[in-house]
C-alpha positions as CSV (number, residue, x, y, z in Angstrom):
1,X,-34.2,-0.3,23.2
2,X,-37.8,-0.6,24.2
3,X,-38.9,2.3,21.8
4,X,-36.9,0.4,18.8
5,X,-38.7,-2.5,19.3
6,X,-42.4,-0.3,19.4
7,X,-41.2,2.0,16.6
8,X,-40.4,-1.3,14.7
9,X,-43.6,-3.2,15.9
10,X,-45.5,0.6,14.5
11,X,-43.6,-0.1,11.1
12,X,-44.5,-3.6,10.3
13,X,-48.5,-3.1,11.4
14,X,-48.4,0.3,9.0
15,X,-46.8,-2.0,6.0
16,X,-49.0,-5.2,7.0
17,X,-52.5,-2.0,7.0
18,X,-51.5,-0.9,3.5
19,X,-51.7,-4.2,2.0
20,X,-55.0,-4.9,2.9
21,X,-56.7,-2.3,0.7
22,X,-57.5,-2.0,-2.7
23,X,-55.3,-1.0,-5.9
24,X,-57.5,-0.2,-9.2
25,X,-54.6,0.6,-11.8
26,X,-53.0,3.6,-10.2
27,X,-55.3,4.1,-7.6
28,X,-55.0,3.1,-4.3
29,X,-58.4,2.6,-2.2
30,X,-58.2,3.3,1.3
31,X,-60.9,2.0,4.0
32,X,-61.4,4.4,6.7
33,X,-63.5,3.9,9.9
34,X,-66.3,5.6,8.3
35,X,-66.2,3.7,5.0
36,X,-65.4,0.3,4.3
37,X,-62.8,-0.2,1.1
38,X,-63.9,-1.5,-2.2
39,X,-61.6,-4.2,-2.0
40,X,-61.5,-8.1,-1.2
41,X,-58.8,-8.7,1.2
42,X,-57.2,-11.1,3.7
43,X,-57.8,-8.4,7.0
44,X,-57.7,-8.2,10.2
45,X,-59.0,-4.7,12.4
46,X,-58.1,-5.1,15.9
47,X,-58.9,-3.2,18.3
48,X,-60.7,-0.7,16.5
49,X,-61.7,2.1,19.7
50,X,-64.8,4.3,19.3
51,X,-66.5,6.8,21.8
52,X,-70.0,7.9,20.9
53,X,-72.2,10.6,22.7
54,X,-75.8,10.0,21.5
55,X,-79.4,10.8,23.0
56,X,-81.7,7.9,23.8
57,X,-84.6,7.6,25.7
58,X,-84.9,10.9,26.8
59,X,-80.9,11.6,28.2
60,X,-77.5,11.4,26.6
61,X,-75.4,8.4,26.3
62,X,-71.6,8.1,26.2
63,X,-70.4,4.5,24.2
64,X,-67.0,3.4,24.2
65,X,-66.7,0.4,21.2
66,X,-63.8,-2.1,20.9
67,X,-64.5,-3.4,17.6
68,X,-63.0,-6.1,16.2
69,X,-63.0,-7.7,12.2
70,X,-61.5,-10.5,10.3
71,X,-61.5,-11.4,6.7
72,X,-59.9,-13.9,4.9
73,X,-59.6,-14.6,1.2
74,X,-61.2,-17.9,0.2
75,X,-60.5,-16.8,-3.9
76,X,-58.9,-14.3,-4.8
77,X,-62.2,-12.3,-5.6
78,X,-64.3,-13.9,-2.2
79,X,-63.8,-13.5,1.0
80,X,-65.3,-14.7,4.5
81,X,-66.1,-11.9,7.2
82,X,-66.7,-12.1,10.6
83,X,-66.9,-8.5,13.0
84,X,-68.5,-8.0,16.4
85,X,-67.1,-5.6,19.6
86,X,-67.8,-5.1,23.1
87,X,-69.7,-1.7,24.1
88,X,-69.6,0.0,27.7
89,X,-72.4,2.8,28.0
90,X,-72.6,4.9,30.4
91,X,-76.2,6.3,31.4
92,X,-77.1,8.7,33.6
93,X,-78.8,6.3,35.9
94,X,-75.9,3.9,35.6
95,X,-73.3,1.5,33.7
96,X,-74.2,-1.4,30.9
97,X,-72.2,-3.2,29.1
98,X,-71.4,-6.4,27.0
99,X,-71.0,-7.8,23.5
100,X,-72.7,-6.4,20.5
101,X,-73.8,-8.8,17.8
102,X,-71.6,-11.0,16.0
103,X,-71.9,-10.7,11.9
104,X,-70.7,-13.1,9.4
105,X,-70.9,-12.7,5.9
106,X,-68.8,-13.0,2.6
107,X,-67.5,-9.9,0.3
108,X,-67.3,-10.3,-3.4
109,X,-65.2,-8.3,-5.9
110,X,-67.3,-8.3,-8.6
111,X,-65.7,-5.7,-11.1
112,X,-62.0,-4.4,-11.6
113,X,-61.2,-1.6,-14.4
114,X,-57.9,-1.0,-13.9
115,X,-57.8,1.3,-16.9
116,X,-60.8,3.3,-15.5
117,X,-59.5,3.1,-11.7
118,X,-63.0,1.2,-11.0
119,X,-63.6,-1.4,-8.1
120,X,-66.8,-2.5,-7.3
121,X,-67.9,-5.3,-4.2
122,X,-71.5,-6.8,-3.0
123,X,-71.4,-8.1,0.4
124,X,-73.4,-10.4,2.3
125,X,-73.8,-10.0,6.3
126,X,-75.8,-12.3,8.8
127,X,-76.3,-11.0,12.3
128,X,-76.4,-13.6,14.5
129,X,-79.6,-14.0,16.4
130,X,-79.1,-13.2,19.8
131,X,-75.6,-13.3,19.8
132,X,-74.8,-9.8,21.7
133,X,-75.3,-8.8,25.1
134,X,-79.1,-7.7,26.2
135,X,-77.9,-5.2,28.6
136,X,-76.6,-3.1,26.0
137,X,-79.4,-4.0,23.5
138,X,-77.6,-6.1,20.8
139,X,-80.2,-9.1,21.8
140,X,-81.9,-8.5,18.6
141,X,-83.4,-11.4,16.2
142,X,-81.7,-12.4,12.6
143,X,-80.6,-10.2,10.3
144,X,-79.5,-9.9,6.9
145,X,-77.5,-7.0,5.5
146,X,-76.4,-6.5,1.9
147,X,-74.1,-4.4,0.9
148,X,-72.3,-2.8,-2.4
149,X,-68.9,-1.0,-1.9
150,X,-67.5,1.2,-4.9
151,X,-64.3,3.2,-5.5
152,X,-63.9,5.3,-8.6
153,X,-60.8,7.3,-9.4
154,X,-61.8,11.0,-9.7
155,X,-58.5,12.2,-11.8
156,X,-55.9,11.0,-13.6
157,X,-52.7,13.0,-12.9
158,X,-49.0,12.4,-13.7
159,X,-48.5,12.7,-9.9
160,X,-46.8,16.7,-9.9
161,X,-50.1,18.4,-11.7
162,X,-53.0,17.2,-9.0
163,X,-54.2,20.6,-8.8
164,X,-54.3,21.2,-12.4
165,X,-55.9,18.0,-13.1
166,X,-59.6,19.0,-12.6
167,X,-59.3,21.5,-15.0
168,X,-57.0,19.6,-17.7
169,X,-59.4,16.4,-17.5
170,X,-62.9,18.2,-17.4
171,X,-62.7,21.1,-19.9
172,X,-66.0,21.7,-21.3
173,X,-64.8,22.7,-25.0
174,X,-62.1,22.5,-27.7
175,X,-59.4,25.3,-27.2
């Protein structure tokens, strides 16, 4: 009974995921934990787990992240955003950890092409001044950070022929 329920619980979260991304005619844009999606959504990302091995000052660090974002539609083309997460790092010389900076900002889809599979977003973070933790350095001043996100469909395929579609689409000359 227990794994119904967490295989069920697994089902809903992956149809709830899906419908936060973006749809451009036939095309379906997917954010990933690299790249953030083109599209303005109602979302929510938690917990979001990252481990990290990096140098710094002179040694290697190891950062576990628990990150953590909302965003909810205010129009259907603009949205409010808020993300932060909490780091743990481990030194060689010891532990830290603590919040990391809390960002707010809004996301705006400014272009759709559904014909063309095009979508195209400016964003607008704040970082909170002084809103992290200073033992794992996130004490930092005001920021502002813009952003544009844009998905383009590559191909156009009937769905069997993906292959083939390069080559059917992108033919340099007249046959």
């Amino acid at each position: 009974m227990k794994s119904i329920s967490l295989l069920g619980g697994l089902l809903l979260w992956l149809l709830l995921a899906q419908s936060a991304h973006g749809i451009a005619g036939n095309r379906y844009f997917a954010g990933t934990i690299t790249f953030d999606d083109p599209a303005v959504a109602d979302e929510l990302i938690l917990p979001n787990f990252s481990y990290l091995n990096y140098p710094a000052l002179g040694s290697n660090v190891a950062e576990s992240r628990i990150n953590g974002a909302f965003a909810r539609l205010l129009t259907p083309t603009l949205a409010f955003t808020v993300d932060s997460a909490w780091a743990h790092q481990n030194w060689p010389t010891g532990h830290t950890s603590g919040f990391d900076k809390t960002n707010i900002g809004i996301k705006y889809e400014a272009y759709r092409d559904n014909r063309h599979e095009v979508l195209v977003s400016a964003g607008l973070a704040w970082g909170i001044d002084r809103s992290g933790a200073v033992a794992i350095g996130a004490d930092a001043p005001n920021t502002i950070q813009p952003g544009i996100f844009f998905g383009k469909g590559v191909w156009r395929s009937p769905g069997f022929a993906v292959v083939a579609a390069p080559v059917r689409h992108y033919r340099l000359g007249r046959r």
